[in-house]
Z-matrix of the N, CA and C atoms (Angstrom, degrees):
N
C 1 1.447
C 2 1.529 1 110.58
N 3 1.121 2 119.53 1 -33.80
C 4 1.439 3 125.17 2 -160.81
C 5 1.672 4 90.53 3 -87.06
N 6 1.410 5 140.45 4 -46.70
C 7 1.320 6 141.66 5 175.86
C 8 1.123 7 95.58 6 -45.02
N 9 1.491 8 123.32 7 -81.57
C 10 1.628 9 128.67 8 -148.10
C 11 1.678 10 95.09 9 -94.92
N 12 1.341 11 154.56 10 50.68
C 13 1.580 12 148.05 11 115.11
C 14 1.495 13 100.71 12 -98.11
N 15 1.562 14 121.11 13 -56.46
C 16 0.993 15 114.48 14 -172.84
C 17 1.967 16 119.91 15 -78.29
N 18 0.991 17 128.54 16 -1.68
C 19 1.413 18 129.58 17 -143.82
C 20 1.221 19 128.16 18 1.73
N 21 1.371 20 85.08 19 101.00
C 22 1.945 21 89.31 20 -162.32
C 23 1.924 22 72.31 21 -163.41
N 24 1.806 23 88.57 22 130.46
C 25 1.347 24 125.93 23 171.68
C 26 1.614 25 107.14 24 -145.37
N 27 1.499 26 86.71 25 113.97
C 28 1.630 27 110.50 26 176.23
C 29 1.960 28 124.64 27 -134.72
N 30 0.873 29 114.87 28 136.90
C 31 1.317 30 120.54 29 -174.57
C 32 1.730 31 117.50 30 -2.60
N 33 1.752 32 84.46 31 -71.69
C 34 1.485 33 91.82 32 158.58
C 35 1.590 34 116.03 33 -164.84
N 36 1.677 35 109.94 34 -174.32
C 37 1.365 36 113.13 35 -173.40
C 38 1.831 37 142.47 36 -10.94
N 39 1.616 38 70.25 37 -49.38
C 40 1.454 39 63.23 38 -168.96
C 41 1.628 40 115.78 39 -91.39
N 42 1.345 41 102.75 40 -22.64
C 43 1.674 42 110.44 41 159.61
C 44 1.411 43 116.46 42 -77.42
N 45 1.207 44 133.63 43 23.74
C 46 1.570 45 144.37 44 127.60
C 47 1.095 46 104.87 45 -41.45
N 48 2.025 47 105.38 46 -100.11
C 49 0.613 48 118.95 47 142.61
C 50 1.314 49 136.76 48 47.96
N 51 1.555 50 104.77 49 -112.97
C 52 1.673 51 131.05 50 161.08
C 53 1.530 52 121.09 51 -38.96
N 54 1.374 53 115.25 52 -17.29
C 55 1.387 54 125.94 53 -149.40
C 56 1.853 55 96.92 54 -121.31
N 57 1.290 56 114.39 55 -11.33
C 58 1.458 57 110.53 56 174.44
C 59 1.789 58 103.41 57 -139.99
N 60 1.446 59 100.80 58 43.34
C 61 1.465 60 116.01 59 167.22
C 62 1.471 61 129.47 60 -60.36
N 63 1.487 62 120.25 61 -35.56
C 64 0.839 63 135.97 62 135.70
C 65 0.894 64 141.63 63 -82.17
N 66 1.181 65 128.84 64 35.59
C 67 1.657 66 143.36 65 152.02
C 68 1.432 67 95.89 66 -99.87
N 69 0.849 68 141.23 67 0.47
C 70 1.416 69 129.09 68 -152.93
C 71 1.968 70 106.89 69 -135.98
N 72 1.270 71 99.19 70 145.03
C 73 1.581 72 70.61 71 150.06
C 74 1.237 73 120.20 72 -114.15
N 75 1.541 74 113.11 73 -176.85
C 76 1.156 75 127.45 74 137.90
C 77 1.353 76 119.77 75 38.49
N 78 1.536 77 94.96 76 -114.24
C 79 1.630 78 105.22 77 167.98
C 80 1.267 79 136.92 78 -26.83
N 81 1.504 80 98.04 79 -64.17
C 82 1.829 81 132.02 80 178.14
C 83 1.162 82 93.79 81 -43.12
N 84 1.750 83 118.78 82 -70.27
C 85 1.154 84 125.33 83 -179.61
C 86 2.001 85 129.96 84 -6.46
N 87 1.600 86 77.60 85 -75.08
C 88 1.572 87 116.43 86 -170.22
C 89 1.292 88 100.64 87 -66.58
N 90 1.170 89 125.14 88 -51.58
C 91 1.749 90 128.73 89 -166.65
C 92 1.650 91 80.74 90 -84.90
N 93 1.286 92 151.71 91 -100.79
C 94 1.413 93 135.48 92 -156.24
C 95 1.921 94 110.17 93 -6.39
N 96 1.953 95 100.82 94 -63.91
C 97 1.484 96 84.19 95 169.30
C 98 1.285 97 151.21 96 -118.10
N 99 1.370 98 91.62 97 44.37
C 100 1.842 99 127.34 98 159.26
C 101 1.718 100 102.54 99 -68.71
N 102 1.309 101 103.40 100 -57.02
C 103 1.476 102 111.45 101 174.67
C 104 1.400 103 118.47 102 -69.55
N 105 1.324 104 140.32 103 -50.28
C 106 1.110 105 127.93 104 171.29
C 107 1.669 106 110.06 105 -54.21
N 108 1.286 107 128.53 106 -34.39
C 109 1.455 108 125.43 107 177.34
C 110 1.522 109 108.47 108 -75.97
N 111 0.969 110 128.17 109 -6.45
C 112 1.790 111 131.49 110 163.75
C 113 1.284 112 111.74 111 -96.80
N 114 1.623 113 109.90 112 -18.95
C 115 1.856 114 96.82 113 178.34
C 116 1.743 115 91.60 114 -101.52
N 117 1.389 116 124.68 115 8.92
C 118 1.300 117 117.24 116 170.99
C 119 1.459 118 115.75 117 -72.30
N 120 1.424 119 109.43 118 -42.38
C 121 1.390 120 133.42 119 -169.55
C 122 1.727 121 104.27 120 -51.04
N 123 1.626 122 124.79 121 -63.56
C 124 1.233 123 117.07 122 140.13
C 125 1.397 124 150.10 123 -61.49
N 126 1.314 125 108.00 124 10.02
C 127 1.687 126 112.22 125 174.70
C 128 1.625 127 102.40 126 -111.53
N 129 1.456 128 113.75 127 -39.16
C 130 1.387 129 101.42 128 176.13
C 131 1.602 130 113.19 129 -136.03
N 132 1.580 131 103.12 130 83.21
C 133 1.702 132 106.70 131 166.80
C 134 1.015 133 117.49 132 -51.38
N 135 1.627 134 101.37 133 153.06
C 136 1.701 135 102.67 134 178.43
C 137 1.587 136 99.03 135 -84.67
N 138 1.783 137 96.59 136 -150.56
C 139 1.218 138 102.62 137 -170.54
C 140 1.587 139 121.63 138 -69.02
N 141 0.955 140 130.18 139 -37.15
C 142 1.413 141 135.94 140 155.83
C 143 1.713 142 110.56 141 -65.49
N 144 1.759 143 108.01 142 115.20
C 145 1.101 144 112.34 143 -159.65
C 146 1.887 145 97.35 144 -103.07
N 147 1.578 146 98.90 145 -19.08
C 148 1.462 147 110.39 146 172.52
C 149 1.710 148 109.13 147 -49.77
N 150 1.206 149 90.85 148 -50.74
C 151 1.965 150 97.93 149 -178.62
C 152 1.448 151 109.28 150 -35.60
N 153 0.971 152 145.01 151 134.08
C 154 1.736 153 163.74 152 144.51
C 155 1.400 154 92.90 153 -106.44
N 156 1.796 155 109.80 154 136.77
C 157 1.396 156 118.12 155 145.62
C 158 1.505 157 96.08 156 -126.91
N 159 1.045 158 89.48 157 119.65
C 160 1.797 159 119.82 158 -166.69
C 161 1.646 160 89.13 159 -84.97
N 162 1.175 161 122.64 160 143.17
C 163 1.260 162 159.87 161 156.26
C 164 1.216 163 142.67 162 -96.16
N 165 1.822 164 122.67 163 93.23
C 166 1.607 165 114.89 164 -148.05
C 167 1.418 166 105.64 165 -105.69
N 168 1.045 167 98.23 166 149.98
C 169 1.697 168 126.67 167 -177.35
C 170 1.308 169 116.89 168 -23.80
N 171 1.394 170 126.38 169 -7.62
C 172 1.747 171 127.38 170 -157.57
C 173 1.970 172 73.84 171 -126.37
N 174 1.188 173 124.54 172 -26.98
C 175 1.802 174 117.88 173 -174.95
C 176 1.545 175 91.91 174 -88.76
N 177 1.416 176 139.36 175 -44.99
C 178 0.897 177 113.99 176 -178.60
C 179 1.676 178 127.63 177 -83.82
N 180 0.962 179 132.20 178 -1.25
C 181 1.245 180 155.26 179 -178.67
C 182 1.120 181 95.40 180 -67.01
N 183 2.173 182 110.56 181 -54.73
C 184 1.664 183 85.41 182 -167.12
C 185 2.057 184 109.54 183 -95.91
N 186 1.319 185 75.94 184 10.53
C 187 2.154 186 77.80 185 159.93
C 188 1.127 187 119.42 186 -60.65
N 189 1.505 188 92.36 187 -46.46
C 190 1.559 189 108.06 188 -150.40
C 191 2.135 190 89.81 189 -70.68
N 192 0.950 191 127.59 190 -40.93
C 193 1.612 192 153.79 191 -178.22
C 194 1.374 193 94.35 192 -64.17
N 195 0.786 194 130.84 193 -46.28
C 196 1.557 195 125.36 194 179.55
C 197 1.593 196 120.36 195 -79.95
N 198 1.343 197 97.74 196 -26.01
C 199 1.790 198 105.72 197 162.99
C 200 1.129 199 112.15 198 -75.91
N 201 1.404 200 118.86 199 -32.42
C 202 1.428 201 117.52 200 -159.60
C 203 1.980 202 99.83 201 -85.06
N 204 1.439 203 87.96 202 -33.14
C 205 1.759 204 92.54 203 -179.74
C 206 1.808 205 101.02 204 -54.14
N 207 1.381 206 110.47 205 -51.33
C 208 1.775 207 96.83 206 178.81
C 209 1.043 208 127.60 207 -85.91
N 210 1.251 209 127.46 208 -8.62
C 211 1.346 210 137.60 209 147.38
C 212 1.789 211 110.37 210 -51.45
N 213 1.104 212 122.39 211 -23.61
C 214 1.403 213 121.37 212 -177.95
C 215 1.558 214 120.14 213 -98.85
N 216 1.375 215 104.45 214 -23.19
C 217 1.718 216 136.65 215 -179.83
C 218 1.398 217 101.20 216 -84.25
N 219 1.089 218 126.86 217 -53.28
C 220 1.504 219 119.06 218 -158.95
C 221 1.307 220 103.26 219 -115.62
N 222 1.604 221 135.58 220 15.31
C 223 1.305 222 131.77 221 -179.14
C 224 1.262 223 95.82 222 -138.54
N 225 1.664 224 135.11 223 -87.84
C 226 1.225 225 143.64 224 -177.33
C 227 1.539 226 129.83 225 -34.44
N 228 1.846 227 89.52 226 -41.86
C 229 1.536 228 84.12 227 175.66
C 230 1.777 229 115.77 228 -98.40
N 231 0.979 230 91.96 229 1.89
C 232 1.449 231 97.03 230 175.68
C 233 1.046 232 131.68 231 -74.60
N 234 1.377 233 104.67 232 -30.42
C 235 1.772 234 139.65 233 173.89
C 236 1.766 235 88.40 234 -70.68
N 237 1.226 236 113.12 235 -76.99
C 238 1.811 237 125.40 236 -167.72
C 239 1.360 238 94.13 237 -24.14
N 240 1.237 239 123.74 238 -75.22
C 241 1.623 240 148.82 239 -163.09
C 242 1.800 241 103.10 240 -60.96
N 243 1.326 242 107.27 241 -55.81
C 244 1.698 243 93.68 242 153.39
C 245 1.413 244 135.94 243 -29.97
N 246 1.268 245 92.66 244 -63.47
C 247 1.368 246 104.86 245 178.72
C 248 1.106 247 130.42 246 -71.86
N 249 1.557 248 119.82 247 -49.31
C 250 1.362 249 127.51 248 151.78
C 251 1.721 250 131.05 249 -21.62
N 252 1.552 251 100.11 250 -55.71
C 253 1.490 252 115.68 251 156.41
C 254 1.150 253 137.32 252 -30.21
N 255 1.449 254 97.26 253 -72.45
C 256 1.803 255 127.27 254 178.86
C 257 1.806 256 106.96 255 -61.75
N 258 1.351 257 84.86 256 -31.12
C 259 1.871 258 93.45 257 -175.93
C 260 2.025 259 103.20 258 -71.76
N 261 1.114 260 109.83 259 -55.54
C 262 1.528 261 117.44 260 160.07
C 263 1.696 262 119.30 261 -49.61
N 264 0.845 263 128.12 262 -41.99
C 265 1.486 264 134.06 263 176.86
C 266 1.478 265 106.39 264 -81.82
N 267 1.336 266 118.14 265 -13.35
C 268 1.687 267 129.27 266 155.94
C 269 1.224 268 103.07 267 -63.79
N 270 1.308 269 104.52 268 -77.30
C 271 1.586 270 110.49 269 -168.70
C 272 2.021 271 118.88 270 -35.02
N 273 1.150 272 84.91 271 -50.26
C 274 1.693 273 100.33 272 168.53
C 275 1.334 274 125.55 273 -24.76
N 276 1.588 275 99.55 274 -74.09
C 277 1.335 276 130.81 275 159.00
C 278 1.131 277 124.86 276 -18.79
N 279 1.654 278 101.68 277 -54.50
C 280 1.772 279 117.02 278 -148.81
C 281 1.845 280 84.20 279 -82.18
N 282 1.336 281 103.56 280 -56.16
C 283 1.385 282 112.99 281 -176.03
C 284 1.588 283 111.47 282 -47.27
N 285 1.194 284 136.53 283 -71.29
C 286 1.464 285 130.39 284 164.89
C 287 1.292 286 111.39 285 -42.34
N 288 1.202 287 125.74 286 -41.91
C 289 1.839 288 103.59 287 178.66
C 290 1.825 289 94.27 288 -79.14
N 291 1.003 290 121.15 289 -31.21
C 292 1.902 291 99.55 290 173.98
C 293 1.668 292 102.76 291 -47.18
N 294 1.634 293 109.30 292 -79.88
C 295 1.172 294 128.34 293 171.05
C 296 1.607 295 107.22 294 0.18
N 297 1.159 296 120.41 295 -69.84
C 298 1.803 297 143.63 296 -164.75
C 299 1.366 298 93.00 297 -64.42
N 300 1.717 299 124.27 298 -45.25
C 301 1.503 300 109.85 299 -152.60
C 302 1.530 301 96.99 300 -85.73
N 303 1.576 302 107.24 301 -31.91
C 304 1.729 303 101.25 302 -173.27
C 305 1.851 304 102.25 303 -64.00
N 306 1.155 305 125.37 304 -40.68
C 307 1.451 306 120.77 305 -170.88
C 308 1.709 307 100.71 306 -66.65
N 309 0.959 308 134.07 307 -42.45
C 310 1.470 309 137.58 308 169.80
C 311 1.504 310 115.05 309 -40.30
């Protein structure tokens, strides 16, 4: 998500990340790499491969909620606000060509 909204391709995660810091705030920021440091935990175990830190259903719930929050921010409403726009810059239109036909 962060490649293809933001277009930004970097080595890796966390210099994503780092690289659309200011696009972001704050929060977003911080929780983006709260989450990348919990999907680290399963992408790169340490030396003890026995170790699991298991992750329960009420932690992943709000992962899953926190994807869905930028999935809704950087896709859904972007589209809304597209459209919304284009729908107003219609209206415009319609109105100046009325405008034109009544003076005709």
């Amino acid at each position: 998500m962060i490649r293809d909204f933001h277009n930004v391709k970097k080595k890796n995660l966390v210099d994503e990340i780092n690289a659309i810091q200011n696009d972001l705030g704050t929060d977003i920021f911080n929780a983006l790499h709260s989450l990348r440091s919990i999907g680290n935990i399963g992408a790169h175990p340490e030396s003890d491969i026995n170790l699991i830190v298991e992750i329960d259903e009420g932690e992943a719930q709000k992962l899953i909620k926190f994807i869905e929050l930028l999935m809704d921010k950087w896709y859904i409403k972007r589209e809304e606000e597209r459209k919304m726009l284009e729908e107003i810059n219609q209206i415009a239109i319609d109105k100046q060509n009325e405008k034109k036909g009544i003076q005709n």
